[in-house]
Residue frames as qw, qx, qy, qz and C-alpha x, y, z in Angstrom:
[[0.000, 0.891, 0.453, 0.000, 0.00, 0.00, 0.00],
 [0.380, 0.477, 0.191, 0.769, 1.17, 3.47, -0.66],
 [0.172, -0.044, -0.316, 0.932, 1.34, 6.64, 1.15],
 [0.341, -0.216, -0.329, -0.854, -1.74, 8.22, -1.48],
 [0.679, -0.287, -0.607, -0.295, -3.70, 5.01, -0.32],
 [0.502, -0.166, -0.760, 0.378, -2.71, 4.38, 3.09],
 [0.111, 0.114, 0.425, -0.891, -4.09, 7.94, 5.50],
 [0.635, 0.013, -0.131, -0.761, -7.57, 7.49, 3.70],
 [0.701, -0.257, -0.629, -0.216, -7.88, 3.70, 4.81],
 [0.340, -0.268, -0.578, 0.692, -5.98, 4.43, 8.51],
 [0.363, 0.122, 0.129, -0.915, -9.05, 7.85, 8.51],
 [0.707, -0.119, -0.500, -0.486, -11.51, 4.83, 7.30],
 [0.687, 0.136, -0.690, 0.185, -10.08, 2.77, 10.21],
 [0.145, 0.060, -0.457, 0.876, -10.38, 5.31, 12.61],
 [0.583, -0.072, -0.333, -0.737, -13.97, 6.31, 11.22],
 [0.777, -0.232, -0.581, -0.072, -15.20, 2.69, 12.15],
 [0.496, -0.243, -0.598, 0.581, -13.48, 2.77, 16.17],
 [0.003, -0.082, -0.265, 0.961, -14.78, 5.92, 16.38],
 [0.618, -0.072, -0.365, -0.692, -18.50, 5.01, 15.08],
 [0.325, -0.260, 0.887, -0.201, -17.59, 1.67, 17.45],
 [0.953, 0.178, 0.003, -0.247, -18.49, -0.25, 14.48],
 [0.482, -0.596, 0.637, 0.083, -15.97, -3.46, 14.80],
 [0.799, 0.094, 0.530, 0.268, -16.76, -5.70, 12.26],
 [0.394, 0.911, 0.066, 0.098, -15.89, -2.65, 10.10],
 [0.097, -0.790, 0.605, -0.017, -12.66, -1.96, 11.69],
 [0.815, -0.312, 0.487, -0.031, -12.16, -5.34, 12.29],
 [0.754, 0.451, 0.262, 0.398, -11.55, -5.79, 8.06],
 [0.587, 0.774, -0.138, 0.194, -8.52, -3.77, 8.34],
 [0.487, -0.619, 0.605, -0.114, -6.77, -5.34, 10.92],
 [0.403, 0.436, -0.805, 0.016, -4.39, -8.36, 9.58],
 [0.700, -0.438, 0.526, -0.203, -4.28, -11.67, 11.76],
 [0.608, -0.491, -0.320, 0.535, -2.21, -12.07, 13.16],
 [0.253, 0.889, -0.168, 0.343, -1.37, -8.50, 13.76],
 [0.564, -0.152, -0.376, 0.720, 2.00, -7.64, 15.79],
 [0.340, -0.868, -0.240, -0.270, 0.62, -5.60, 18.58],
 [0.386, -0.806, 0.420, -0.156, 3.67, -3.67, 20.71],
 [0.105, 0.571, -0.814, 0.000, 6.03, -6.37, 19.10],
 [0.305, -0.203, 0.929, 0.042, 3.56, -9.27, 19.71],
 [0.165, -0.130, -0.810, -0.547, 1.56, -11.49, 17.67],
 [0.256, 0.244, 0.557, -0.751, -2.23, -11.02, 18.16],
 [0.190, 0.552, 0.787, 0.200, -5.41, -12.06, 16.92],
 [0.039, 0.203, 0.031, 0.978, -6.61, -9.48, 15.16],
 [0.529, -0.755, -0.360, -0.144, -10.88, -10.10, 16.98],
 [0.568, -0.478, -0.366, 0.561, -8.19, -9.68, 20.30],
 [0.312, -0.141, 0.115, 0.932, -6.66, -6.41, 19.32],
 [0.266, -0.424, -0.340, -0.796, -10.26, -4.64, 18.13],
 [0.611, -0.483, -0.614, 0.128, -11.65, -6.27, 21.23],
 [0.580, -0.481, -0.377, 0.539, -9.41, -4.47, 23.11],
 [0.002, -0.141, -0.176, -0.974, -10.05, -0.98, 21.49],
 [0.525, -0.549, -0.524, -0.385, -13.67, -1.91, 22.28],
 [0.673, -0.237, -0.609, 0.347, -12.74, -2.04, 25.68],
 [0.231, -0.142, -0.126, 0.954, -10.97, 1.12, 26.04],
 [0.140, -0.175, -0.051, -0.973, -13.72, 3.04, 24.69],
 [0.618, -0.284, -0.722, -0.125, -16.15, 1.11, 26.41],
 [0.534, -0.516, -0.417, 0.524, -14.51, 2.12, 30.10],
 [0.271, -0.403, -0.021, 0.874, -14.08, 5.61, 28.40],
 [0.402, 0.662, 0.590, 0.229, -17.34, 6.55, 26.95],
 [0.134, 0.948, 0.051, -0.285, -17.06, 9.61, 24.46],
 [0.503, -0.601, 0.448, 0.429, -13.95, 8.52, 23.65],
 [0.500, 0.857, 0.103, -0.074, -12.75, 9.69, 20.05],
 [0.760, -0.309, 0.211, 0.531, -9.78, 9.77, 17.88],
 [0.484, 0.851, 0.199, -0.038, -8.72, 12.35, 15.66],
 [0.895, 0.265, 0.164, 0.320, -6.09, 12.85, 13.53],
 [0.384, -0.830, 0.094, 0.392, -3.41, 14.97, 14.17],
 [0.142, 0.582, -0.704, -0.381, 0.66, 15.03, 12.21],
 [0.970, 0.090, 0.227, 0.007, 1.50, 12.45, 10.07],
 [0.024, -0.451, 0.839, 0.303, 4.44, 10.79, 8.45],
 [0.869, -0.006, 0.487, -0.086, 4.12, 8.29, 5.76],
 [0.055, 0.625, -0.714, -0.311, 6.93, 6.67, 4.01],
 [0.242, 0.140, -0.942, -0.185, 6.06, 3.43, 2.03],
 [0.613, -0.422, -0.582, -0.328, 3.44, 1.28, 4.15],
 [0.486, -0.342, -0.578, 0.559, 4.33, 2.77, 7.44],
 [0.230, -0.791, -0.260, -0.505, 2.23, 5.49, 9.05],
 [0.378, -0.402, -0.599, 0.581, 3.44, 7.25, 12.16],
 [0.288, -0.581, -0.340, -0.681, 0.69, 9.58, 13.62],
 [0.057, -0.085, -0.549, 0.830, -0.38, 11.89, 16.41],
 [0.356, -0.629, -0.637, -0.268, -4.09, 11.21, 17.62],
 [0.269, -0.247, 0.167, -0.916, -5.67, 13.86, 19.51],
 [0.464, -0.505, -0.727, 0.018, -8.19, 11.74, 22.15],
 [0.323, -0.761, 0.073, -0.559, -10.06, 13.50, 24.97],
 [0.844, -0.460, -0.042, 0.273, -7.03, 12.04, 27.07],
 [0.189, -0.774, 0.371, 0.476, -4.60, 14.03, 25.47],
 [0.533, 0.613, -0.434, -0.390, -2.40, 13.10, 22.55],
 [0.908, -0.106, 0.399, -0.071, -1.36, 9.47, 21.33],
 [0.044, 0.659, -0.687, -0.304, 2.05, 8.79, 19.61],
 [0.873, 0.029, 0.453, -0.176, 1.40, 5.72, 17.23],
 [0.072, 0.459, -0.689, -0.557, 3.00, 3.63, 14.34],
 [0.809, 0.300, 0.366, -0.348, 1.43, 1.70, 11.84],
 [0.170, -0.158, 0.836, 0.497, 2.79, -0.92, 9.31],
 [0.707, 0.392, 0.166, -0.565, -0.08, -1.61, 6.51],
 [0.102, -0.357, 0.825, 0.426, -0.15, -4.38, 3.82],
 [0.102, -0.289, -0.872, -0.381, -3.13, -5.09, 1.38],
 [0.459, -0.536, -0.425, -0.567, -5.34, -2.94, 2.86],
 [0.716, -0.680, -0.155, 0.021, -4.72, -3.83, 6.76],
 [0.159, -0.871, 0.418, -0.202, -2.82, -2.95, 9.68],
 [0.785, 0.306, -0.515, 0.161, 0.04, -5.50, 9.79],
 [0.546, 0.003, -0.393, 0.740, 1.98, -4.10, 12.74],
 [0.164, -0.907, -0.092, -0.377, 1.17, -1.37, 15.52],
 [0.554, 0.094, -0.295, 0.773, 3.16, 0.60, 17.81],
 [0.122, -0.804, -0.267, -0.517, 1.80, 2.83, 19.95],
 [0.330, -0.105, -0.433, 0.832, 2.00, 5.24, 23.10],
 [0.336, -0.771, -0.371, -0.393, -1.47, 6.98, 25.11],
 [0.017, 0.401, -0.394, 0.827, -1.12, 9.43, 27.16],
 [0.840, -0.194, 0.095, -0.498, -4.81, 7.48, 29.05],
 [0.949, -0.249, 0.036, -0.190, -3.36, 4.15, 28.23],
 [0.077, -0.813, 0.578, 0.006, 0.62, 3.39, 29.53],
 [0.436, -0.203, 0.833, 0.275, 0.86, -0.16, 28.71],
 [0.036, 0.250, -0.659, -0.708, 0.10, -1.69, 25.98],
 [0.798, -0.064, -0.152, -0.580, -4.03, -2.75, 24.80],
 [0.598, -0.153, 0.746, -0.250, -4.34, -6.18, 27.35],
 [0.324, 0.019, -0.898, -0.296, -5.06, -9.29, 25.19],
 [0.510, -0.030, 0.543, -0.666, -8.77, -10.10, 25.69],
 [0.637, 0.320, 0.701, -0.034, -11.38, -12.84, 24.81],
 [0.119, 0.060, 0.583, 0.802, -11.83, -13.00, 21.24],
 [0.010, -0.202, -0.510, -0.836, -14.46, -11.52, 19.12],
 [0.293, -0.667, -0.673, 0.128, -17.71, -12.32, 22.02],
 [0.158, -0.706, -0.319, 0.612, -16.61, -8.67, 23.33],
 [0.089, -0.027, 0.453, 0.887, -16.93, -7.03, 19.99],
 [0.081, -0.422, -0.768, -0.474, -20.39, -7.09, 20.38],
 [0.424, -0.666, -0.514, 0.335, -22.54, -4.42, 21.86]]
């Protein structure tokens, strides 16, 4: 994927977590993705965005700088927690690889049940 192509599916990607529609986000997550360096189902890793905005209702992401060089996106989100330092690897349309830093959440998204908590 390409730079041209890649901020209008990661702003489609956002769109969907921010509409907390999951099986929408859910088709542009990879699985496995590598979440903070590990492998993860990708139901686990939308789960656990469900989660977060779930315990933090209102919660919203909006798009801030960017860098993108090839299929890697690194981007400042603006959340009503402050600001969120992330990277993103993309391939075919999905997120392959994340990296991130929240200023709300200091470790990395918890590995939860699969896809049962995507509903709702």
């Amino acid at each position: 994927m390409t730079g041209s192509a890649l901020l209008p599916s990661f702003r489609d990607f956002l769109d969907a977590c921010n509409a907390r529609d999951w099986d929408v986000a859910l088709a542009f997550v990879h699985d496995p993705v590598r979440v903070q360096g590990v492998p993860t189902a990708a139901a686990d890793y939308v789960a656990g965005i469900a989660r977060l905005t779930a315990e933090h209702p209102g919660f919203v992401w909006t798009v801030g700088e960017t860098i993108v060089e090839g299929g890697r996106l690194a981007v400042r989100l603006r959340t009503p927690a402050g600001h969120e330092f992330a990277t993103y690897s993309w391939r075919d349309g999905q997120i392959i690889e994340y990296w991130g830093h929240s200023e709300l959440v200091t470790r990395p998204l918890e590995v939860v049940g699969p896809s049962a908590q995507l509903k709702g």
